[in-house]
N, C-alpha and C positions, 0 to 999 in steps of 0.2 A: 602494421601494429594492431594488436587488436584491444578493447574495446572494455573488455573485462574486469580489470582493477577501477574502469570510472565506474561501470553497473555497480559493483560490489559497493566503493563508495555513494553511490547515489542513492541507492536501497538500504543502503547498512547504517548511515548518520541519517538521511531522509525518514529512515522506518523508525528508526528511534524516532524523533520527534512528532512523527507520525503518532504512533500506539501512544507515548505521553500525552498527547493531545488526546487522543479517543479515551484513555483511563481517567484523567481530566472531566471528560465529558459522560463519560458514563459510571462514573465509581460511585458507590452507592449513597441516595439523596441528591446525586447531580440528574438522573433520570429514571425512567421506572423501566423495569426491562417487562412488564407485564400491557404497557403502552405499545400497539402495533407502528405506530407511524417512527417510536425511537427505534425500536425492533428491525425497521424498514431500511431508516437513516443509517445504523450500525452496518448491515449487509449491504447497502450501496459503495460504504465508502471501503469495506473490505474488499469486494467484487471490484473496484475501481482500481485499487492498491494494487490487488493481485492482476487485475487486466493489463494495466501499463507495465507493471513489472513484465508480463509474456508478450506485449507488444516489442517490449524494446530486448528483451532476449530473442525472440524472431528476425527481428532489425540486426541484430549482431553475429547472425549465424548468418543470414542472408550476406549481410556487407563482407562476411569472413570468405564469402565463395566466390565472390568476384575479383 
């Protein structure tokens, strides 16, 4: 069985409440996007979101070959 329909759930309710929370934290007066360190914190947790998201896509094509 594969693996698929939980990624899609885990990314697809998890990224909602993800991005709400980042819009939350950056919508305008909650931060300054002219601020290098929020600038910084935005692109970590992006880059992090999308890293786990291709870590566990790699994880599921790996598991799908065995």
């Amino acid at each position: 069985m594969t693996n698929w329909p939980q990624l899609i759930y885990q990314y697809g309710v998890g990224g909602v409440f993800f991005f709400i929370t980042l819009y939350l934290c950056y919508r305008p007066g909650a931060s300054d996007s002219r601020n290098p360190s929020d600038r910084k914190a935005l692109y970590y947790l992006l880059l992090g979101f999308a890293g786990y998201l291709a870590v566990h896509i790699v994880w599921i094509i790996i598991a799908g070959r065995t």
